[in-house]
N, C-alpha and C positions, 0 to 999 in steps of 0.2 A: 239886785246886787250886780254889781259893773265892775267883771274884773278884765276887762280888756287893756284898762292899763298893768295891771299889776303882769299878766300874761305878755305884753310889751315888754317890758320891763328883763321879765326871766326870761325872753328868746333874747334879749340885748348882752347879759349878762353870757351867756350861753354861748352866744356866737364871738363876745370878746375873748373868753374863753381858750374858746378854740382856733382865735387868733394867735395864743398868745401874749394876751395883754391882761395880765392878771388886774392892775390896777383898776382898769378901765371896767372889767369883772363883778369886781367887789364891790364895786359903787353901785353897777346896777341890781346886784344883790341885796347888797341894803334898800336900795329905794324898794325894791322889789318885797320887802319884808315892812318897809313902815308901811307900803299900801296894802301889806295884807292884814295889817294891824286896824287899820281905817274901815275896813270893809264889814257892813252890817247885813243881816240876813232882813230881807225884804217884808217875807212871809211869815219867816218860822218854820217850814215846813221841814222833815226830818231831813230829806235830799239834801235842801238847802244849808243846813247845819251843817251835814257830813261833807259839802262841797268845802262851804268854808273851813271847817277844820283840817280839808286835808291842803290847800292852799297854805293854812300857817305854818302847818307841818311842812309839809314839800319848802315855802320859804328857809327855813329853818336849815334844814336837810342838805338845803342846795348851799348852804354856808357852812356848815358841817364838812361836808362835801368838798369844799373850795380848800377851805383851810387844811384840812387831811392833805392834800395833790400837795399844798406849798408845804407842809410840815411842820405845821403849828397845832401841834397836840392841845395845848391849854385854851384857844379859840373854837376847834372843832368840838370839845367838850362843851364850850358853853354855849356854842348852838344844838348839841344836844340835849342837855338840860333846858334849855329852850322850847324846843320839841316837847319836853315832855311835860311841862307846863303849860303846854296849848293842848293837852291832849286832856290831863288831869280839870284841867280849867272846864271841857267842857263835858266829863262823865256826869256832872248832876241831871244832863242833858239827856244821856243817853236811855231811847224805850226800856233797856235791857237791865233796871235797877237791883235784879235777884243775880245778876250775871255775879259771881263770885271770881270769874278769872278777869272779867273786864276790870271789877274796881281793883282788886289786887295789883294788878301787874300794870307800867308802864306801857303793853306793847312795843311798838312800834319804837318806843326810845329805848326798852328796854333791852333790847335787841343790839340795839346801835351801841350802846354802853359797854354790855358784852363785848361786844366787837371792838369797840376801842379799847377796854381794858386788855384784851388778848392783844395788842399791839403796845401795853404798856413797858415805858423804860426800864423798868425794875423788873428782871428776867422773873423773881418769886411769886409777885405777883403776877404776870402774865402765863407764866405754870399752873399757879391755881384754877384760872379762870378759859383756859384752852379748852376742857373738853366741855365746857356747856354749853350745851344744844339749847335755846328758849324756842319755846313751842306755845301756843296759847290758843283758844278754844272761841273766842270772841273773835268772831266773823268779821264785825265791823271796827275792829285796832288791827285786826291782822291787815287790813287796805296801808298801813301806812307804815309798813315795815321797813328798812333802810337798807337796799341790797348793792 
């Protein structure tokens, strides 16, 4: 598995970024996320699975991310529902089948959700959802938390 483009790609994005050049950004974000969509695991072996998964995550994340800074609440959502489709996608995957917190919960988007919803429009709803802490017991979703 060759992610030296896709690794291109997120420092390009990164450093338009921090240009300020959002445009310029997003584009390489996107590429940055179709080629983490293309990339297959070589061996199989479990490293290699958790490398890949957390590359579609981090893609993901890093549009999340982008969109939040510009203040497009309804995109940063659907990159995190994103996330958490690459996550859920590959639990059949995971050694840890008796883990009852791994299949249960999101992790890592799960987290992210909370945290956007406490940033939600509707003050009612962002009251309800303020003091929840997520916490989760699985080692290997807690790698790909959104902080």
């Amino acid at each position: 598995m060759d992610v030296s483009r896709w690794e291109q790609l997120t420092l390009r994005a990164l450093h338009s970024e921090r240009e300020d050049n959002p445009s310029i950004a997003v584009v390489h974000y996107q590429l940055a996320l179709a080629e983490s969509q293309q990339l297959t695991p070589m061996k199989g072996t479990r490293d290699e699975l958790e490398e890949l998964l957390t590359i579609k995550v981090m893609s993901c994340h890093n549009l999340a991310n982008f969109w939040r800074n510009q203040g497009d609440d309804e995109f940063e959502l659907k990159y995190l529902q994103l996330a958490s489709e690459q996550v859920m996608a590959m639990v059949p995957q995971c050694p840890r089948r008796n883990c009852e917190s791994f299949i249960a919960s999101l992790g890592c988007c799960k987290s992210a959700l909370i945290e956007f919803l406490k940033r939600h429009p509707n003050p009612i709803v962002a009251r309800q959802v303020e003091n929840i802490n997520v916490s989760n017991q699985c080692e290997l979703i807690a790698r790909f938390r959104l902080h």
